[in-house]
TORSEDREN-468592 format. One line per 2 residues: number of its first residue (from 1); their letters; for each residue x, y, z of C-alpha. Coordinates in nm, 3 decimals, decimal comma. Example, Ala and Ser with C-alpha at 12.3 -4.5 7.8 and 13.67 -1.06 7.14 Angstrom:
2
1) AS) 1,230:-0,450:0,780 ~ 1,367:-0,106:0,714
***
This chain:
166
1) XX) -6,439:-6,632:-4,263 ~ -6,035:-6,546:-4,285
3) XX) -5,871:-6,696:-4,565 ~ -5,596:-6,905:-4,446
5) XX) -5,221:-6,890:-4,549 ~ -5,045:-7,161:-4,666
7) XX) -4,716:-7,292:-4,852 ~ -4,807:-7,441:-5,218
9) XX) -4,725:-7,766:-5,316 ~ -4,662:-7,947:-5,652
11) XX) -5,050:-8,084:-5,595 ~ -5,146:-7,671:-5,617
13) XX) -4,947:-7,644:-6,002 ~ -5,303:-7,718:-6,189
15) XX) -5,425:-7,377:-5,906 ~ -5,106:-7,170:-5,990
17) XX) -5,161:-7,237:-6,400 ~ -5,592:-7,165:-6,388
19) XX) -5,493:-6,859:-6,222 ~ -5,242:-6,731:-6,429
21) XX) -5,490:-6,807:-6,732 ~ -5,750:-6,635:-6,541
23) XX) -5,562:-6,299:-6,462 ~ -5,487:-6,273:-6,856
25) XX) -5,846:-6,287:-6,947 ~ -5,927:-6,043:-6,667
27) XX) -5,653:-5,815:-6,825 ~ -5,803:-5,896:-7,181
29) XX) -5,434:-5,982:-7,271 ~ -5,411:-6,215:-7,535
31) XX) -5,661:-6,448:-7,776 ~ -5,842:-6,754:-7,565
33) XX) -5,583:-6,995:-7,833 ~ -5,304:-6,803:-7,687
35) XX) -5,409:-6,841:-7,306 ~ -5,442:-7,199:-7,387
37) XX) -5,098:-7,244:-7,512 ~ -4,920:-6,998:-7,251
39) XX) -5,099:-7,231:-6,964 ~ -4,987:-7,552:-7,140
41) XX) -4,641:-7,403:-7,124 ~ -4,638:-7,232:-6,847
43) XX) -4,773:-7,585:-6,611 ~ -4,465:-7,747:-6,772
45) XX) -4,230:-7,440:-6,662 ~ -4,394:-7,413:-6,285
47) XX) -4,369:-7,783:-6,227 ~ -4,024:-7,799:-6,297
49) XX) -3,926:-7,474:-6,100 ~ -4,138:-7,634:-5,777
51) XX) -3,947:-7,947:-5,745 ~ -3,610:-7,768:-5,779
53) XX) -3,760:-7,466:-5,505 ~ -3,616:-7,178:-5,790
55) XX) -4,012:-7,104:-5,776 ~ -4,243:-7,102:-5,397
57) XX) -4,632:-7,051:-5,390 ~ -4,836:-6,871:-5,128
59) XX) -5,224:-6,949:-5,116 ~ -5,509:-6,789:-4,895
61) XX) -5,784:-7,057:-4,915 ~ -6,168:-7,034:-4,795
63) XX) -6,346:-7,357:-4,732 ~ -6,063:-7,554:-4,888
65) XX) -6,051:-7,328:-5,199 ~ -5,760:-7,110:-5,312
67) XX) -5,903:-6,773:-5,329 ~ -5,575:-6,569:-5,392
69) XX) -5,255:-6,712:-5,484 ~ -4,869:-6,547:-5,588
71) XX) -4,538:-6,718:-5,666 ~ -4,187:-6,565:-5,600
73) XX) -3,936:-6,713:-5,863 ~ -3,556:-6,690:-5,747
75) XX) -3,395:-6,510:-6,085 ~ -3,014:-6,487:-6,170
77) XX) -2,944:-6,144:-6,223 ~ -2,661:-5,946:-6,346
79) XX) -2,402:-5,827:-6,066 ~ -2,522:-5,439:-5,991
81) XX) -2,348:-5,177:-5,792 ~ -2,631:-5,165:-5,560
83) XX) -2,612:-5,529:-5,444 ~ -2,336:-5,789:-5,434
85) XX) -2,595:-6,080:-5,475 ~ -2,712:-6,243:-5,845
87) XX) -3,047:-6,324:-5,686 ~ -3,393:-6,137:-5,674
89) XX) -3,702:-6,257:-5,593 ~ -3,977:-6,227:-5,886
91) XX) -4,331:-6,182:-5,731 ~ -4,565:-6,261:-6,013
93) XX) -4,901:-6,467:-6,129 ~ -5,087:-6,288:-5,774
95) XX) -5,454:-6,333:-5,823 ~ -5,745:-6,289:-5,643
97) XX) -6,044:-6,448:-5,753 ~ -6,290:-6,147:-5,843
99) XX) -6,556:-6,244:-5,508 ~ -6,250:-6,178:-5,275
101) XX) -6,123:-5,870:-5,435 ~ -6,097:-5,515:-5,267
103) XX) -6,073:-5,708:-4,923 ~ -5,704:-5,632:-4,894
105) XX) -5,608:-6,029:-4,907 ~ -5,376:-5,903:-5,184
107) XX) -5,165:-5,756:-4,971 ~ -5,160:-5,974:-4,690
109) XX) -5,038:-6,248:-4,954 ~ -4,774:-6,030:-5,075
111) XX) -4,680:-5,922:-4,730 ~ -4,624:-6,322:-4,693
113) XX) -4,415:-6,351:-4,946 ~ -4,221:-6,037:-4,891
115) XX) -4,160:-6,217:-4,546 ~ -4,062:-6,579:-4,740
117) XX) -3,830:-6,360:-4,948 ~ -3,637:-6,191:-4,640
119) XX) -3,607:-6,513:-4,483 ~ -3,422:-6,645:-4,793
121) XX) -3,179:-6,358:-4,814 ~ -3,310:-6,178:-5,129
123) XX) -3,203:-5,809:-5,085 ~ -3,468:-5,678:-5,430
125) XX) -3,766:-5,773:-5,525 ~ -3,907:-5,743:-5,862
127) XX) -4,249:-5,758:-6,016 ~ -4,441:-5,658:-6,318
129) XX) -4,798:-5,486:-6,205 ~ -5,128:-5,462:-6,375
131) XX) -5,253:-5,098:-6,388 ~ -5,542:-5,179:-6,136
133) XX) -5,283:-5,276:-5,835 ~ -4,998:-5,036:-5,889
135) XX) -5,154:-4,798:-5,618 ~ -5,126:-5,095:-5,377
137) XX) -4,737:-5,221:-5,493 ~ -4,675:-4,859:-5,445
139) XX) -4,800:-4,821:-5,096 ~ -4,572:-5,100:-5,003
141) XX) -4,291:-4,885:-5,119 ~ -4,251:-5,099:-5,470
143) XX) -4,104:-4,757:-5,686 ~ -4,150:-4,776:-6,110
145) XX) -3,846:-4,847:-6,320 ~ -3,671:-4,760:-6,637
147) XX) -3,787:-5,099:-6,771 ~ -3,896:-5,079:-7,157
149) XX) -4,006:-5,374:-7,342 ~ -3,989:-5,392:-7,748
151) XX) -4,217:-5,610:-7,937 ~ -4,025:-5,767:-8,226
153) XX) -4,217:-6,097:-8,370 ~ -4,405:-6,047:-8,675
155) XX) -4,774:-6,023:-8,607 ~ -4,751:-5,992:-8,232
157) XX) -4,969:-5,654:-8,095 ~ -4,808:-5,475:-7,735
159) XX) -5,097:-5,517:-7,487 ~ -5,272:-5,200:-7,378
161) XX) -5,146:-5,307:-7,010 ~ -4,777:-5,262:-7,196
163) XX) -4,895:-4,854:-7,272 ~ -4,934:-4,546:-7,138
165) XX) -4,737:-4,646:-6,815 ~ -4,582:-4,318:-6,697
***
């Protein structure tokens, strides 16, 4: 059976949140006390940025389950020579559940919301990749940046996913 597309709703945040907790653990990023607390946070974050539409959710569902899922989050930017608009779309929190994986639904969802983006004028989008789907964000012409992160609170480690990027 396809999966079928569909726009998320505010009845999907509890979806959007599990699956954001769930690609962490896949990435073995972070203690399960600190998955807890980003999903407590992060629920209270979506929900608020899907009832003022800053944040829009793509699903693929099977049977009436959401197998994959993504988000695109309107950010304010900094004005850039290369643009005149202080939007980009933010792809993030895409997740497949691991029984749908290597099927290439992760591209058809992203493919979606590449599409939702265009429609809503958004000239660059952004996203941060785990190391197993760069080769896919790549074939769909995503290009690495000059982005560099510093850790600076006291006790916090930089996940391996942080290292050995270029």
């Amino acid at each position: 059976m396809t999966p079928t597309l569909r726009t998320s709703t505010l009845s999907d945040l509890e979806t959007h949140v599990a699956h954001r907790v769930a690609m962490f653990r896949d990435m073995e990023m972070g203690t399960e006390e600190g998955l807890k607390r980003m999903g407590e946070a992060f629920r209270t974050q979506l929900r608020g940025w899907l009832v003022t539409g800053q944040c829009r959710g793509l699903l693929l569902e099977e049977d009436g389950r959401a197998v994959v899922s993504v988000l695109l989050l309107l950010k304010d930017t900094l004005p850039t020579p290369v643009t005149p608009l202080s939007v980009r779309g933010y792809l993030f929190n895409l997740y497949t559940l691991p029984s749908h994986r290597r099927k290439g639904l992760a591209g058809h969802i992203t493919d979606a919301a590449l599409e939702l983006a265009r429609g809503l004028g958004i000239e660059i989008m952004e996203l941060h990749a785990s190391l197993e789907a760069e080769g896919m964000y790549q074939r769909m012409g995503f290009v690495p940046t000059s982005e560099m992160r510093l850790v600076m609170g006291a006790g916090i480690k930089t996940p391996k996913q942080w290292k050995h990027r270029r």
